[in-house]
C-alpha positions as CSV (number, residue, x, y, z in Angstrom):
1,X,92.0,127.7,129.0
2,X,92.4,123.9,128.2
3,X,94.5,123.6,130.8
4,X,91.6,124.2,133.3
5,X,88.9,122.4,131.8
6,X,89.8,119.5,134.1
7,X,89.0,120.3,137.9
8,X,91.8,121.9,140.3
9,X,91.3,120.8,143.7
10,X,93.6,123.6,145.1
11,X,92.2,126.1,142.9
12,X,88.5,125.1,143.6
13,X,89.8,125.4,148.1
14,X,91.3,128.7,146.9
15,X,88.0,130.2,145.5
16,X,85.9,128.9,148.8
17,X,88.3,130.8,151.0
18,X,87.7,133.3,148.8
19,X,84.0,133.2,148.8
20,X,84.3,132.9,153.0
21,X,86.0,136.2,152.9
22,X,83.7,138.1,151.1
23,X,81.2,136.6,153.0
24,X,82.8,138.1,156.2
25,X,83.0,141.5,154.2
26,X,78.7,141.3,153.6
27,X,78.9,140.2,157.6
28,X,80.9,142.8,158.5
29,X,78.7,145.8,156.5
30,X,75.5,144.3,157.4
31,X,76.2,144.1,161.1
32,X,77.4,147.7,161.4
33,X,81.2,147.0,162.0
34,X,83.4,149.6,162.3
35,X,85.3,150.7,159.8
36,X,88.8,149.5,160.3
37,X,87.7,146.3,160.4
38,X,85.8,146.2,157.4
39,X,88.8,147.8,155.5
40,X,90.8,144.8,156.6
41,X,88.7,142.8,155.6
42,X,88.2,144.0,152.1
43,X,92.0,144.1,151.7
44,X,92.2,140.5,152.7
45,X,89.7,139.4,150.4
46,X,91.5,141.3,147.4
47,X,94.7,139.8,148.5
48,X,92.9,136.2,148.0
49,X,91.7,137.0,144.3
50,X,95.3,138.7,143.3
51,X,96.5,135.5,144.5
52,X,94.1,133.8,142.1
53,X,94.8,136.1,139.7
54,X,98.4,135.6,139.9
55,X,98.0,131.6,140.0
56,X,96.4,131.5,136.6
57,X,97.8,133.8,134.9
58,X,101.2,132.3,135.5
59,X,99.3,128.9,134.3
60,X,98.4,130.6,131.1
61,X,101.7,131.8,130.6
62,X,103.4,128.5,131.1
63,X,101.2,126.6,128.7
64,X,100.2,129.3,126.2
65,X,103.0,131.5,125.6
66,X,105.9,129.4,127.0
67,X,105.3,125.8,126.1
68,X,107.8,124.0,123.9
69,X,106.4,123.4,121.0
70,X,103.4,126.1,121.2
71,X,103.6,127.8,116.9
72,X,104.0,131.4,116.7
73,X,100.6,131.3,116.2
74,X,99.7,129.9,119.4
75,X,101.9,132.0,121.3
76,X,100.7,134.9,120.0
77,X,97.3,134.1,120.7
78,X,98.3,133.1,124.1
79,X,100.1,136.6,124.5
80,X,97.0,138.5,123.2
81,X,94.6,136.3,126.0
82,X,97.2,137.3,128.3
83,X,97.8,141.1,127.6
84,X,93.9,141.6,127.5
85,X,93.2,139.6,130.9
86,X,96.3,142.2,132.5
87,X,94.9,145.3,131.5
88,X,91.1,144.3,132.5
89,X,92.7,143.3,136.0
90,X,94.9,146.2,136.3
91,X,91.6,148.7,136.0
């Protein structure tokens, strides 16, 4: 995605958080906690990489399906990426 070739701050502070999370989720099995806990912690860190998800796909969207001035060509292209990176994330 040429949009994201250059460095995103936010992006790059969303993926640490990210990263701390799962780390709390290897934390959390390696230290024995219970379960609940674990759970939530699991769901939080999936909430974070939707999120991401979500963030770049709506990026892709916007500048390779949606841009002004994008041929047919390149917006079907940027519908095909699109389409394929949905169904791998919906499995």
């Amino acid at each position: 995605m040429a949009h994201l070739n250059t460095p995103d701050d936010a992006l790059i502070k969303r993926v640490h958080r990210i990263l701390g999370q799962v780390q709390a989720v290897e934390r959390a099995l390696a230290s024995g906690a219970d379960c609940a806990t674990t759970l939530h912690l699991v769901a939080a860190a999936r909430g974070a990489m939707s999120g991401l998800m979500d963030q770049i796909l709506a990026a892709h969207l916007h500048e390779h399906v949606a841009q002004p001035g994008l041929s047919d060509a390149e917006r079907a292209q940027g519908a095909v990426e699109l389409l394929a990176a949905l169904r791998r994330h919906a499995r």
